[in-house]
N, C-alpha and C positions, 0 to 999 in steps of 0.2 A: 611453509605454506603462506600463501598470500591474504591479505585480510579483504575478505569480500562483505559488503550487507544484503547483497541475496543473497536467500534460503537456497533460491538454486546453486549458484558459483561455489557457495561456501559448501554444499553436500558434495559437488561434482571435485572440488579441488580435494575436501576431508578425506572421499572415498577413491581417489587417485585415475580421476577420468581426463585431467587435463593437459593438453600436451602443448597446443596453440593454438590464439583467439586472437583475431583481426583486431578488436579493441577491446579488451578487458572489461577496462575500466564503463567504457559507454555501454556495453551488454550488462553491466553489477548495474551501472543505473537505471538503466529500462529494468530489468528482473526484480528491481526492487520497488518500484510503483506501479505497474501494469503485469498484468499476462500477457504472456509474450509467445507465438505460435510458433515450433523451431520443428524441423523435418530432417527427416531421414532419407534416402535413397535406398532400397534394394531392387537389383534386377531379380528376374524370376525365370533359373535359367535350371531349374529341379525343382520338382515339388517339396523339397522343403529347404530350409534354411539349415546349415551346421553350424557349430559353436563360437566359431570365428564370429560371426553376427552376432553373437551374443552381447558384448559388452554395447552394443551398438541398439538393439534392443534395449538395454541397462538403461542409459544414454536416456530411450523415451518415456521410463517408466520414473526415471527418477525427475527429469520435468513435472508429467503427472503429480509426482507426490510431493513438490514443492509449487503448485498452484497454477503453473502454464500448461500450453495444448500442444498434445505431442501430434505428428501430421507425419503419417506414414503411406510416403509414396513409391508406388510399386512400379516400376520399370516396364511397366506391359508396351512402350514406344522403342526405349533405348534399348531394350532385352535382345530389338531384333539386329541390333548394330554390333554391341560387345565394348565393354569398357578397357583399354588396352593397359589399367594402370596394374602392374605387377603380373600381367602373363604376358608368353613369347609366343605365343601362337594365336589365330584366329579364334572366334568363340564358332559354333556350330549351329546354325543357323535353324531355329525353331518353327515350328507352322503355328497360326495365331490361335488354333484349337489349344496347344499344349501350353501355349503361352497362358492361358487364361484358367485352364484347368491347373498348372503349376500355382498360381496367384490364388486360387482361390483354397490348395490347400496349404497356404503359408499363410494365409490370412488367421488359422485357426491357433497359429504361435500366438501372432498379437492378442485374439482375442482370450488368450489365456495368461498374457505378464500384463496389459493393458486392459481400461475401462471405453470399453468406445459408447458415443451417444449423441446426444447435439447440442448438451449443456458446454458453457464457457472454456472448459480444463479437461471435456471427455476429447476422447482420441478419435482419429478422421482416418479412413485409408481413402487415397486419390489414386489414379493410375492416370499415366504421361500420354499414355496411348489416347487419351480421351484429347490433348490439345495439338500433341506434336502430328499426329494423325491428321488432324484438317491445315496443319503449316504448308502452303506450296512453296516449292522449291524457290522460285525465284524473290518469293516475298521474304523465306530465310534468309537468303542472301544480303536482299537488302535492308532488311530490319536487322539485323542479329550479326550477319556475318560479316559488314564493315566495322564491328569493334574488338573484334580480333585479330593482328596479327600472324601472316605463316611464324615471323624470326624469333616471338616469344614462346608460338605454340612448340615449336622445338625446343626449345629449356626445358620446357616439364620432364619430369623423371620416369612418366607414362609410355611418352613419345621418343625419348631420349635413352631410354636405357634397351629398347626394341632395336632399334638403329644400330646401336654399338654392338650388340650382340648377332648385329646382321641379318632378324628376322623379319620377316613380311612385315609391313604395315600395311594395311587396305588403307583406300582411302574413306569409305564406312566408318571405319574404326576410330578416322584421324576427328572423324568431326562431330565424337561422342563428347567433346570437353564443350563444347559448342550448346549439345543440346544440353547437356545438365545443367550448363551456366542458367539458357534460356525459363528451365524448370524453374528454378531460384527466383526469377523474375516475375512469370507466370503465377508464383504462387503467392510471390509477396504483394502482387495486384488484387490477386483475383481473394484470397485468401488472409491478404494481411501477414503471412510468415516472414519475422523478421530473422528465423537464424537457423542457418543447415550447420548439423552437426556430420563426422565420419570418421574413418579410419585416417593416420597421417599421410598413409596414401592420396587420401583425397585432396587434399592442402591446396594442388593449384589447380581444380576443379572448383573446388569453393571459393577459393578468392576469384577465381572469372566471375563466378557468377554474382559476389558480394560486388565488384565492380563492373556487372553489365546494367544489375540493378540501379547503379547510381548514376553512368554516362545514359541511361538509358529515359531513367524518371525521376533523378532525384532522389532517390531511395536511402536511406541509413541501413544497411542491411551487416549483417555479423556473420561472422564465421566459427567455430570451434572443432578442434579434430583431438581426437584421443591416444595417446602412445601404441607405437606398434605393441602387439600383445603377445609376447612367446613365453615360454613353458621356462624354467630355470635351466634347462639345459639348451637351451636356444632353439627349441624348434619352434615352428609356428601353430600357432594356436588353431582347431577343428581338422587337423590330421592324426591319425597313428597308423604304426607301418599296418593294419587290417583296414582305414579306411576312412572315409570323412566320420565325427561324430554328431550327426544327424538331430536336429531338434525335435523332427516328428516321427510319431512312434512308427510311424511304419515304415523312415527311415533305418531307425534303432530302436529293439526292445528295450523299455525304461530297467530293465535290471540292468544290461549291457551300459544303458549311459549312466545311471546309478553308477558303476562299478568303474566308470573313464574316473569321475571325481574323487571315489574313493581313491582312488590308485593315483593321485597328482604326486610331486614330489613335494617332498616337507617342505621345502622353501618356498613352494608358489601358496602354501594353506592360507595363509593371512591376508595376501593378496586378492586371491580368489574368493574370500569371506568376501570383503571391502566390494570386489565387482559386482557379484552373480548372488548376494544375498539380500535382507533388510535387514540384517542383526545390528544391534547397537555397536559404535565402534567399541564401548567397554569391553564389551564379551565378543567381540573377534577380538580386540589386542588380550584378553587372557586364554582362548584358544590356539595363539599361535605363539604362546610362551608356552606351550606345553614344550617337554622334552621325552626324548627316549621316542618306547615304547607308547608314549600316553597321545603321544600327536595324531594315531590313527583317531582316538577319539572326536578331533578335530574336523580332520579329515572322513570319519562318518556323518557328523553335524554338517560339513558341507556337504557330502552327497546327499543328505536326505532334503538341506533347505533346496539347492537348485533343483533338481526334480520334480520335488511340490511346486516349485514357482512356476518351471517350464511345462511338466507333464500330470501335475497335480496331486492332491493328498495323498488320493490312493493309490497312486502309480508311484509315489516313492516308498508308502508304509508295504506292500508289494515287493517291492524290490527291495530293500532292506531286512523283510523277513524274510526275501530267498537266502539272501547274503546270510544270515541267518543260519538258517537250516544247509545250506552249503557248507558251513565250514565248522560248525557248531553240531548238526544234527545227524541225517542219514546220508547227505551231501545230494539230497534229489530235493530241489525247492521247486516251489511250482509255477517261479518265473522265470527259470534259465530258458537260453537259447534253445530251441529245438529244432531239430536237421532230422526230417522224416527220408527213409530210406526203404527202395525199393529191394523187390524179392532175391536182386543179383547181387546186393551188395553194393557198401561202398571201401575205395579203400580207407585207410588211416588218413594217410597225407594230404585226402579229396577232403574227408570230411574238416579236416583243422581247416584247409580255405575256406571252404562251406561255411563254416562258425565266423567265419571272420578271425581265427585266432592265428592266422599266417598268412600273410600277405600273396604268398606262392606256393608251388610245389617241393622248389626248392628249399625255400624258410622250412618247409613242412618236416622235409626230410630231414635238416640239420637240427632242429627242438628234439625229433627224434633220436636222432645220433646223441646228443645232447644229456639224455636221459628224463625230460624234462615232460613228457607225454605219459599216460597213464590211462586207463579203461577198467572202470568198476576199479580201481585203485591200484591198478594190475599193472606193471614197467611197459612199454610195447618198445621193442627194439626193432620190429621190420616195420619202415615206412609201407608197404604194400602190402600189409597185413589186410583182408577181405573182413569188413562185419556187416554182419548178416542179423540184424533184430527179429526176435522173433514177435509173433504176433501178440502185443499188449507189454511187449516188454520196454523197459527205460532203460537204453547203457550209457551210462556216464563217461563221457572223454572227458579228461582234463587236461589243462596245458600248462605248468607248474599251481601256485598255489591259489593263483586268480583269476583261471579264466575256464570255465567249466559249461559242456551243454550237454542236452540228452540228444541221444540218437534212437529213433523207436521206426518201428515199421508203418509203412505206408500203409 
């Protein structure tokens, strides 16, 4: 670890947020006399955010708690463009009804990991749409789009990894690095932000805009981006094969995301204390020297802190007592998933999709081949087995030992 005297540097580097920062050194010393205003980016491209945003969230709440202003800006301009860095395909083009309806139920993450208000260190959400909006075309051009290069904007790994794989690029899309630079700019005027934080995706997005700010006014502007973030088995963090893992509840039932964290693998436990928690590093490094059997302990202390953090006290004391009474009690808790079904039935294989606990029809059929499905604790060996609930009844489907909902009649 590197010796930082901010409180910020020194928390973000202790709890393993740092991957690369424009200047270290001149960000430690700004952070360590002033507060210092640093922003986020998300487009609003679904009403809520999945847990891939999470450490990015992390990112503002941990500013907040070492004494600067976290500035979260919402994509309501760029959302209608499509950021090209790490997809091959176009984004899908929103109407600005959804655009805004989407933003304002993501708004309700923040205001539950963050303090918003109009004190010094309270948290600000802005949206793009309010500047980029009244930008005419040609004055972009000429304010903004003489300090870009085409021969650099193709080295990014945005623009360059699309090309090799021979997929579309609009040209929309090409000149998303363009507006977020300009953001960067926009806010460190208007607003005083001297540091956008992201994923290491973002890396030559943020340095445009660290460098439009200073060709542009002068500006000392910082950059910092955070390690890609995958699971110990390599996968990427806010997917499983049933689905994104959704921040807001009407994305995902809090028992369901309860149960993503329980269910992490031993080796991400400590990591994930350090990201998605507040616990002291004492007591995460002796939670994550648990062995065996004892690491689930661990591994409940984290589902229950991030749920309270993300969906609050009682949505994880909730989920925890489903989990609870699932596996400990009558195995009917009264936060599982439930899949209401009509007077025809549904099959087996329909309803595991339905739960979210198989990705497909096919996944569905093979758990079953599997042995691995169960009803009222009962084997089910035909995928197209018909259930039919009767009126007030709860039937239990499960799909091995952790992933359980009821099915009851309509």
């Amino acid at each position: 670890m590197s010796q930082y005297n901010s409180d910020l540097l020194r928390l973000l580097d202790e709890r393993g947020y740092i991957h690369q920062a424009t200047d270290a050194a001149a960000l430690d010393a700004l952070a360590a006399k002033q507060v210092v205003p640093g922003y986020i980016g998300f487009d609003a491209t679904a009403p809520s955010l999945h847990i891939g945003s999470l450490v990015q969230i992390m990112l503002l709440r941990r500013m907040q708690q070492t004494g600067h202003k976290p500035v979260v800006l919402m994509g309501g301009g760029t959302t209608r463009i499509g950021d090209p860095s790490g997809r091959d395909e176009s984004r899908k083009m929103l109407t600005d009804e959804a655009i805004d309806e989407n933003i304002a139920s993501i708004r309700t993450i923040f205001e539950q990991i963050l303090t918003f208000g109009d004190g010094p260190t309270d948290a600000v959400m802005v949206n793009n749409q309010d500047w980029l909006g009244d930008l005419g075309y040609i004055e972009m051009l000429q304010k903004v789009g003489t300090h870009f290069t085409v021969n650099r904007m193709l080295t990014f790994d945005s623009v360059k990894l699309r090309l090799e794989r021979e997929q579309p690029l609009t040209f929309l899309e090409f000149n998303y690095m363009i507006l977020q630079g300009y953001d960067y700019r926009h806010l460190a005027k208007e607003q005083g932000v001297r540091l956008q934080m992201g994923g290491s995706d973002q890396w030559g997005n943020i340095v445009n805009g660290v460098e439009l700010g200073r060709r542009m006014d002068g500006a000392e502007l910082f950059g910092l981006t955070t390690p890609l973030l995958t699971t110990a088995d390599g996968a990427k963090m806010g997917k499983t094969a049933a689905g994104a893992v959704w921040l807001n509840e009407a994305g995902l039932p809090a028992y369901d995301f309860w149960q993503y964290w329980r269910n992490v693998d031993d080796r991400d436990v400590g990591r994930f204390l350090r990201l998605f928690t507040d616990l002291p590093l004492e007591e995460i490094g002796r939670l994550e020297s648990l062995e065996g059997s004892e690491i689930n302990a661990a591994k409940t202390v984290l589902a229950d802190e991030v749920t309270a953090l993300v969906r609050g006290n009682d949505a994880a004391k909730a989920a925890a007592a489903t989990a609870t009474e699932t596996f400990a009690g009558d195995g009917i808790g009264a936060d599982l998933p439930t899949l209401s079904v009509d007077g025809e039935g549904i099959r087996i294989g329909a309803a595991l999709v339905a739960l979210g606990f198989a990705g497909s029809g096919k996944e569905a059929k093979r758990k079953v081949a599997e042995g691995a499905v169960r009803l009222d604790d009962r084997a089910v060996s035909d995928p197209g087995l018909i259930v039919v609930p009767a009126a007030g009844e709860q039937l239990r489907l499960s799909l091995g030992k952790k992933k359980h909902g009821l099915l009851v009649a309509k």
